[in-house]
C-alpha positions as CSV (number, residue, x, y, z in Angstrom):
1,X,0.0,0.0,0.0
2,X,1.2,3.1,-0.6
3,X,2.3,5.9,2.2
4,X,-0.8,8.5,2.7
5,X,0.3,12.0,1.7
6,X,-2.7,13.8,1.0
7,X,-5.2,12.9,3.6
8,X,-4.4,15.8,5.5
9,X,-5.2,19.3,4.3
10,X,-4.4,22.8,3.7
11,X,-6.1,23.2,7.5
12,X,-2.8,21.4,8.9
13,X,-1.6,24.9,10.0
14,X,-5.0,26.7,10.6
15,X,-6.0,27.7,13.4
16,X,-9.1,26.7,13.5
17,X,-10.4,24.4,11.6
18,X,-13.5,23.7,12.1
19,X,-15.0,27.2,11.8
20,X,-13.1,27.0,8.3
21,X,-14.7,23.6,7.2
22,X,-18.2,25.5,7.9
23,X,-17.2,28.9,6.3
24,X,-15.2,27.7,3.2
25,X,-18.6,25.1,2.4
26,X,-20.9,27.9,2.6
27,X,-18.9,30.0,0.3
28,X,-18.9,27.4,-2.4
29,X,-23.2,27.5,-2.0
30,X,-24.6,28.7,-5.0
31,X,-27.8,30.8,-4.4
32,X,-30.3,29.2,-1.2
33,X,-29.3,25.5,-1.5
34,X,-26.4,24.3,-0.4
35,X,-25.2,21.0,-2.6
36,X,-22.8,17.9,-1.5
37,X,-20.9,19.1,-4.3
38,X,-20.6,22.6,-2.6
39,X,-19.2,21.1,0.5
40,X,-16.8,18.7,-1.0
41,X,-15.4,21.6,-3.4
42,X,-14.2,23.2,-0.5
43,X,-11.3,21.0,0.2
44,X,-11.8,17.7,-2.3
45,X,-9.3,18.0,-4.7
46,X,-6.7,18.6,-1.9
47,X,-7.8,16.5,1.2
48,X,-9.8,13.9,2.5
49,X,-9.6,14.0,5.9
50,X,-11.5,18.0,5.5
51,X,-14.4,16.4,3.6
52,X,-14.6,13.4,6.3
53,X,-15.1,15.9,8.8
54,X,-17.7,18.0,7.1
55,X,-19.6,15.8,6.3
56,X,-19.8,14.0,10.1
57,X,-20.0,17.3,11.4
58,X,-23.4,17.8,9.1
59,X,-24.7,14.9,10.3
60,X,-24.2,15.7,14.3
61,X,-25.9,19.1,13.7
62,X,-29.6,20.1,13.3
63,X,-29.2,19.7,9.7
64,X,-28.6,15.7,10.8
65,X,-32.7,15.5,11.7
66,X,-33.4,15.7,7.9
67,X,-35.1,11.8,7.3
68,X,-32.7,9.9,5.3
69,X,-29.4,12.2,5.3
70,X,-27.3,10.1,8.3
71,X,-27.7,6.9,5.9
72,X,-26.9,9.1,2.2
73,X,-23.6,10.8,4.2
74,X,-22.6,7.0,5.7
75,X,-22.6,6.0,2.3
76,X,-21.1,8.8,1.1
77,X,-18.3,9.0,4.2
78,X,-17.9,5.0,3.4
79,X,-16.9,5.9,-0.2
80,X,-14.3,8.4,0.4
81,X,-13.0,6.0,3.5
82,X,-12.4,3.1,0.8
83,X,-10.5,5.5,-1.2
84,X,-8.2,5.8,1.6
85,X,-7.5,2.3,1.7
86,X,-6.9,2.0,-1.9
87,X,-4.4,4.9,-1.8
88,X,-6.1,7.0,-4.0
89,X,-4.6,11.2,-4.0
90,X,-7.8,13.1,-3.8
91,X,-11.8,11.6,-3.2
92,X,-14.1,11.1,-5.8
93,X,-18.1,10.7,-5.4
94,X,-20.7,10.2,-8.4
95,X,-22.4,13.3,-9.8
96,X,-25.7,12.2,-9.1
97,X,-24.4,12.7,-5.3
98,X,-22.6,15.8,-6.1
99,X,-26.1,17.8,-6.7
100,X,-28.1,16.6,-3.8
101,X,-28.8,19.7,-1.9
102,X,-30.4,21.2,1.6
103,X,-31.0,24.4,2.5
104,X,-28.1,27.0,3.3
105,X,-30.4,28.9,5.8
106,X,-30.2,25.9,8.0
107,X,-26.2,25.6,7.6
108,X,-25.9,29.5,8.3
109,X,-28.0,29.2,11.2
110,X,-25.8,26.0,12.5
111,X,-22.7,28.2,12.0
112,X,-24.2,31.7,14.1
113,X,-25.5,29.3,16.9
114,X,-22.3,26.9,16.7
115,X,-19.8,29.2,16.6
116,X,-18.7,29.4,20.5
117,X,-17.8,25.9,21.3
118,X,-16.6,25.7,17.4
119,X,-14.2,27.9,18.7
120,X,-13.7,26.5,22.0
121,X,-13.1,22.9,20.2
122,X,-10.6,24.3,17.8
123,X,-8.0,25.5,20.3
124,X,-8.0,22.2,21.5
125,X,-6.7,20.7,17.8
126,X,-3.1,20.7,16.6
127,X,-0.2,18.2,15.6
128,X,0.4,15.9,18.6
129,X,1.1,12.2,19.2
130,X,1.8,12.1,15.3
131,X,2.7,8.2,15.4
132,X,-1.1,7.6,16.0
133,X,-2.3,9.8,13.2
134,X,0.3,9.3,10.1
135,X,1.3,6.1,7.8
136,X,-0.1,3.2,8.7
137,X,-2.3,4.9,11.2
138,X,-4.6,6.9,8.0
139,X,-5.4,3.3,7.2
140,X,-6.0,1.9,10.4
141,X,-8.7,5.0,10.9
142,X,-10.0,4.5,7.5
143,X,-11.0,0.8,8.6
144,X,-12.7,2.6,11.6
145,X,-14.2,5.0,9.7
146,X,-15.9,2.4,6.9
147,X,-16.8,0.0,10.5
148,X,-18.7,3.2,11.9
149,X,-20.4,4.2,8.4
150,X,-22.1,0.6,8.5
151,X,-23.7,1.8,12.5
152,X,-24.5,5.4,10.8
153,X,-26.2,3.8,7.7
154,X,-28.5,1.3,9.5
155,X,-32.2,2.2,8.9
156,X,-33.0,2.0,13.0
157,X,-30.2,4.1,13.6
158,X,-32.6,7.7,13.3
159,X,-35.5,6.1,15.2
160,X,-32.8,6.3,18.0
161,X,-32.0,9.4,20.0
162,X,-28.7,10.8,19.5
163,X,-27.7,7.5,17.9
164,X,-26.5,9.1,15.0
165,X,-24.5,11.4,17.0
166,X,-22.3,8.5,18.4
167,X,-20.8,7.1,15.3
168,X,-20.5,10.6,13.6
169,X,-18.6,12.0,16.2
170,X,-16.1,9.4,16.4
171,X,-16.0,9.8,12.3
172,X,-15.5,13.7,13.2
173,X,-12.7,12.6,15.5
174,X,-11.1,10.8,12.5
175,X,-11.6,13.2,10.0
176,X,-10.0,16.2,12.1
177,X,-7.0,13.8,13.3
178,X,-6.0,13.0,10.0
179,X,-6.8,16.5,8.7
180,X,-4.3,18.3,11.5
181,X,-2.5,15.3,12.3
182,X,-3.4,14.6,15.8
183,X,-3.3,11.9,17.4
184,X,-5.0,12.4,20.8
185,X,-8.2,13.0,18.0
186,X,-7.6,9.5,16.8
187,X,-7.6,7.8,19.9
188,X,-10.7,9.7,20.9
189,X,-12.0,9.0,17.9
190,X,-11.3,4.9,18.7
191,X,-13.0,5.5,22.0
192,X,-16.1,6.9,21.1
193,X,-16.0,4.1,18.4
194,X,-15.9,1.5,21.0
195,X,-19.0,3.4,22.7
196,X,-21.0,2.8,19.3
197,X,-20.1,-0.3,18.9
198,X,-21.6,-1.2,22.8
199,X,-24.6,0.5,21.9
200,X,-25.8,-1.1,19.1
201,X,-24.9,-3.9,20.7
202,X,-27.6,-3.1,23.6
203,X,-29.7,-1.9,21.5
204,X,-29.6,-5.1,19.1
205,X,-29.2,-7.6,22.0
206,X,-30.6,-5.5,25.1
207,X,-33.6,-4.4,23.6
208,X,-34.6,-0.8,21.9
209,X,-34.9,0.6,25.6
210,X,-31.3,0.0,26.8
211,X,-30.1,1.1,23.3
212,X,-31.7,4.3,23.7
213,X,-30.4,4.5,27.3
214,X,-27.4,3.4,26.3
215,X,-26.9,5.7,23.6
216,X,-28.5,8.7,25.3
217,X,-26.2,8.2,27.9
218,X,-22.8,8.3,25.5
219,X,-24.3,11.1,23.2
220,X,-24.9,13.4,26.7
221,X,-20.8,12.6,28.0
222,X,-20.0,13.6,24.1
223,X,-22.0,16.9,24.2
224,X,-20.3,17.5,27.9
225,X,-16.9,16.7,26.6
């Protein structure tokens, strides 16, 4: 396989990067809709761990309620994540996918109300603990990531309360850690991975009430952190 180069972005030295995911998607919106194609011209001919991020964020936001848009971005995060693994340079998505679109009010509204603990989240990001987010490491979070977009796709997963919020925070994890190269990200991004995977788990084997205790439980520690 070859050695990942381009999975991190031109948000390696940014300062904050994810006020700039938001800001640099919402410039590319043409007119009141905002397209997939919008947000993965921001940063998809350079980066894939940008786009990764995006999109998860999306999904833990408001914008997330929308019926059917946690199991279209799984499919789309699962298709960038096996581009990973096959070492392509930049992602690629169909362009049937490309003009699926939501409103921008929404998105500008999530970015006013977000903005605080955006900021707060983004001091906290920077190159650290590098071995556990570079070489072998993009692939070992691209497994992750693809594992996660299979929880994120599953059609109970919105009938559950902040169900989708488990797996696509731990994708956010992944996609900021390979974007700025941090590995502390990663790990929390494993973590939170391993609290998905326990409660679909309950939720499977435990029955639909300890899955949505289980997972309200994880999704109220995530919101704290």
């Amino acid at each position: 396989m070859r050695a990942m180069t381009s999975t991190a972005g031109s948000t390696d030295k940014d300062e904050r990067p994810l006020q700039t995911l938001l800001d640099k998607a919402l410039e590319q919106a043409d007119g009141d809709r905002l397209k997939v194609g919008d947000l993965l011209d921001a940063y998809g001919t350079r980066s894939f761990g940008p786009v990764i991020a995006l999109l998860a964020l999306i999904v833990i936001s408001p914008l997330g309620a929308v019926p059917f848009l946690p199991m279209l971005f799984a499919a789309l995060i699962l298709l960038i994540a096996v581009q990973i693994l096959f070492g392509r340079k930049h992602p690629w998505v169909p362009d049937r996918i490309r003009k699926i679109a939501f409103d921008r009010k929404k998105a500008e509204a999530f970015r006013e109300k977000s903005g605080d603990w955006l900021k707060r989240i983004d001091k906290l990001i920077g190159p650290r603990l590098e071995w556990a987010a570079t070489g072998p490491a993009d692939y070992a979070a691209a497994l992750a990531v693809c594992f996660l977009c299979l929880i994120l796709g599953a059609p109970p997963i919105e009938l559950i309360p902040y169900a989708a919020a488990l797996p696509a925070s731990a994708i956010l994890m992944f996609g900021l850690g390979l974007t700025a190269r941090d590995g502390l990200l990663m790990i929390l991004g494993y973590l939170i991975t391993a609290g998905a995977t326990v409660a679909g788990y309950m939720w499977i084997f435990g029955g639909k009430e300890q899955g949505e205790q289980s997972a309200a439980l994880l999704g109220a520690g995530i919101a704290f952190a």
